[in-house]
Backbone as a ProteinNet text record, in pm:
[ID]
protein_1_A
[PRIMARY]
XXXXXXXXXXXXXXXXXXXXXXXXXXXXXXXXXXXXXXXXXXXXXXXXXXXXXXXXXXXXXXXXXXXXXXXXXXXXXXXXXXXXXXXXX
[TERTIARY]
11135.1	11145.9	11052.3	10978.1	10879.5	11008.6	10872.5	10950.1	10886.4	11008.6	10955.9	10994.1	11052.4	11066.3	10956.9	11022.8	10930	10830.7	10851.2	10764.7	10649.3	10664.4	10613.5	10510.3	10547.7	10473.3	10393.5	10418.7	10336.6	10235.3	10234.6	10112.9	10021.3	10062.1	10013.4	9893.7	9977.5	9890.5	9794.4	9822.9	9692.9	9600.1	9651.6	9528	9497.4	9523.7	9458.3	9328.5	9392.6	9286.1	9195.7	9161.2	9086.8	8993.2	9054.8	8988.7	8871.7	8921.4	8867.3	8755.1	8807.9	8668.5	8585.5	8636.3	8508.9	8519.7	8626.2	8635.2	8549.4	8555	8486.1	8597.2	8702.1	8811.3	8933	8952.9	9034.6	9189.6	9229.9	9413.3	9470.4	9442	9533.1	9525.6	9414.7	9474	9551.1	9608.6	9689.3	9807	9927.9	10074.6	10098.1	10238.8	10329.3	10296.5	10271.6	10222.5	10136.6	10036.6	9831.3	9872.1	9769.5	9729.4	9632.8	9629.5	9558.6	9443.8	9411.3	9297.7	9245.6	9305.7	9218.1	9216.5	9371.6	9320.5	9224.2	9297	9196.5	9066.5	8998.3	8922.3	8906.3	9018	8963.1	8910.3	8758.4	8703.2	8746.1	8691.9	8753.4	8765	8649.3	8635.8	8690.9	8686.2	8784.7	8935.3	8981.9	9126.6	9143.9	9082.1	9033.4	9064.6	8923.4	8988.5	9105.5	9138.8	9266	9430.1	9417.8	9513.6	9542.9	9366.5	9371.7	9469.1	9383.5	9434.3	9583.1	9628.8	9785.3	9860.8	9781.8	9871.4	9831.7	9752.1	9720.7	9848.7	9814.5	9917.2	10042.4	10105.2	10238.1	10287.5	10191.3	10222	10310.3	10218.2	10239.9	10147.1	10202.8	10083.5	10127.1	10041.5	10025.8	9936.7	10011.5	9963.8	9924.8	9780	9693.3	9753	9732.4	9796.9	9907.4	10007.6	10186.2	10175	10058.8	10107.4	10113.7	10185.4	10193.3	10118.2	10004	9885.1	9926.5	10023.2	10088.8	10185.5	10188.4	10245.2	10116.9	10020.2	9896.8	9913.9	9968.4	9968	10020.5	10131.1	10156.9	10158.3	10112.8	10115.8	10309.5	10363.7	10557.7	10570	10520.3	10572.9	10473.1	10394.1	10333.6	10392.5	10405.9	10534.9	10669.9	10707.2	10835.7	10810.3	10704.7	10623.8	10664.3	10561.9	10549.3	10679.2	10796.5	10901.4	10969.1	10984.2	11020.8	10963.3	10855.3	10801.2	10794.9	10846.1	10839.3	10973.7	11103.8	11223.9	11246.5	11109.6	11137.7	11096.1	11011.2	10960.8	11069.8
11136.3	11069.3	10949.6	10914.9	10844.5	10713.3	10585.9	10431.3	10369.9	10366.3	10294	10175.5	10102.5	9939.2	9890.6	9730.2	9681.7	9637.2	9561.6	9533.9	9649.9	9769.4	9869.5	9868.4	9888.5	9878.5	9784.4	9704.2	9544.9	9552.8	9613.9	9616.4	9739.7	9848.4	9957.2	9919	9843.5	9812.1	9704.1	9624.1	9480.8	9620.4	9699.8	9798.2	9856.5	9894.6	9964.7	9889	9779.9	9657.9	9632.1	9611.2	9592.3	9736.9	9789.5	9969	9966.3	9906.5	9958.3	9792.6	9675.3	9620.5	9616.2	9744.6	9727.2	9657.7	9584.8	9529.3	9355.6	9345.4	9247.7	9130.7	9101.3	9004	9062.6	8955.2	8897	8967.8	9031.6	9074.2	8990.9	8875.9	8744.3	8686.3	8676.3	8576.3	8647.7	8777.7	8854	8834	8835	8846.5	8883	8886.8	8957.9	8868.9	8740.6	8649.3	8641.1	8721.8	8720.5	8831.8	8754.6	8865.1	8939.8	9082.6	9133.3	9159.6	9063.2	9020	8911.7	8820.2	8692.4	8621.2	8672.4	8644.5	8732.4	8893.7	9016.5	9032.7	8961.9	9023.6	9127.2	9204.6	9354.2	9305.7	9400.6	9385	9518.2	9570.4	9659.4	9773.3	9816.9	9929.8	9920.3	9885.3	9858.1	9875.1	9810.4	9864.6	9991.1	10017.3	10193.2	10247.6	10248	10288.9	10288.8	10159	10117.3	10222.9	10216.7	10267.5	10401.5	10480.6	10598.3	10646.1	10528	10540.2	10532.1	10448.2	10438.2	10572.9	10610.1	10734.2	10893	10921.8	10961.6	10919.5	10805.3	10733.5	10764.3	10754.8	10778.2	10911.6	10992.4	11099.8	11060.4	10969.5	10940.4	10909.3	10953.2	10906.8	10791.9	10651	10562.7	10551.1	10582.7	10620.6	10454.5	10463.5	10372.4	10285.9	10352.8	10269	10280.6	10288.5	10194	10128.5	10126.5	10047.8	9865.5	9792.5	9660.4	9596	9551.8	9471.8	9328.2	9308.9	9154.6	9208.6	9336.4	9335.3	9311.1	9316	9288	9182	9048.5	8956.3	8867.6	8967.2	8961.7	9100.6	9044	9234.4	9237.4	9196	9247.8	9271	9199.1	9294.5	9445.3	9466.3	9595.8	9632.2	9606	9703	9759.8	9654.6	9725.7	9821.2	9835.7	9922.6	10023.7	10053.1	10195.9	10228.3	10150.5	10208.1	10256.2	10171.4	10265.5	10417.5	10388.1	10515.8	10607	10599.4	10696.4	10770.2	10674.2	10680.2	10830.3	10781.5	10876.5	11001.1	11063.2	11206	11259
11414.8	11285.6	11282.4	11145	11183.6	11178.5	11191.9	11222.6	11100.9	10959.1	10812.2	10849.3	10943.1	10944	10868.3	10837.1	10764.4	10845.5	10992.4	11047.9	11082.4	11082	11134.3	11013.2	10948.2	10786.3	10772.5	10766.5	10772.3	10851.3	10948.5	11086.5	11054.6	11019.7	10980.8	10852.2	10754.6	10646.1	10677	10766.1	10850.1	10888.9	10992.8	11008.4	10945.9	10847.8	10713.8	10629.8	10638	10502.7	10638.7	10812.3	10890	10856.8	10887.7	10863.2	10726.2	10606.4	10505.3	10515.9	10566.8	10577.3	10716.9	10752.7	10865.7	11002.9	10995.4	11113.8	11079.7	10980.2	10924.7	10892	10918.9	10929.2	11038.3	11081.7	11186.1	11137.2	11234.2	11185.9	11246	11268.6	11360.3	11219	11109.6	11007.9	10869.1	10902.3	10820.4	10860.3	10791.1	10793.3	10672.9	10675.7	10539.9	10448.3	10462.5	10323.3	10282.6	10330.7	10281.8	10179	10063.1	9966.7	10026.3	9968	9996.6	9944.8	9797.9	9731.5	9780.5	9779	9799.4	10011.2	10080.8	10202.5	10268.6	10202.1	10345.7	10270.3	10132.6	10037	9999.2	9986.2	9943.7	9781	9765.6	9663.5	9573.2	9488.7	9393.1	9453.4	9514.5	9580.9	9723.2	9772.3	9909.2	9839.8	9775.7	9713.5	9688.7	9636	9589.1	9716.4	9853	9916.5	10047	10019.1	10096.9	10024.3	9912.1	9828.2	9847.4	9917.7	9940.2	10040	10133.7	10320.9	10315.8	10260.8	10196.6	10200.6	10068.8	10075	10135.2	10202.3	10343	10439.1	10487.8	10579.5	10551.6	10435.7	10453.5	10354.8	10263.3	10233.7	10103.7	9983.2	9899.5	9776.3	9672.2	9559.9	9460.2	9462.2	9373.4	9277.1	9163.3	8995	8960.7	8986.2	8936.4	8781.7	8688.5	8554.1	8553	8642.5	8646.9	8745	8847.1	8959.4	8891.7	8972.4	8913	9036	9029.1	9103.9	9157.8	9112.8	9149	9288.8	9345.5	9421.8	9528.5	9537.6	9620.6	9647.8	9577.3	9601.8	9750	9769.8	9933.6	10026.1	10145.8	10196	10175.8	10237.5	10226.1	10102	9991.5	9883.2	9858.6	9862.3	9877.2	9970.7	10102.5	10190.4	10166.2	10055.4	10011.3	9908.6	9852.3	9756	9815.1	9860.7	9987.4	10086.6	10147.2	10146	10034.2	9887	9834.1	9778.3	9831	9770.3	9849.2	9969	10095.5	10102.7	10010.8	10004.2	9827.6	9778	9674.2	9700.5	9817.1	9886.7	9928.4
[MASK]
+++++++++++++++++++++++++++++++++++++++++++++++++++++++++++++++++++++++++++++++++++++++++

């Protein structure tokens, strides 16, 4: 059975946003309170494809025009995103 903890989640998604920039920022200055716009910089297209890797990763689809973008604002709240959405499969 996989491991949806939140912490598990939280780390998964730091390596996700490292992944999609390249290795181009530090996962020591990510935690559950970095946005994921303005601390990890994901730019438009990096969201794009972070969002992809997302749902790859956990075997889910996020519908672009309902998603609410203010959950980017911290990675834990986008983590609770994606548990619930792992909870609706």
């Amino acid at each position: 059975m996989e491991d949806y903890s939140m912490e598990t989640i939280v780390s998964k998604i730091i390596d996700l946003v490292w992944q999609v920039k390249e290795g181009k920022i530090d996962k020591n200055d990510l935690n559950r309170d970095s946005s994921l716009i303005i601390d990890a910089g994901l730019d438009s297209l990096q969201l794009i494809n972070f969002i992809l890797l997302v749902e790859d990763e956990y075997n889910i689809e996020i519908d672009f025009d309902s998603f609410d973008y203010k959950l980017l604002e911290k990675i834990e709240s986008f983590c609770e995103f994606i548990k619930i959405q792992i909870k609706k499969d």
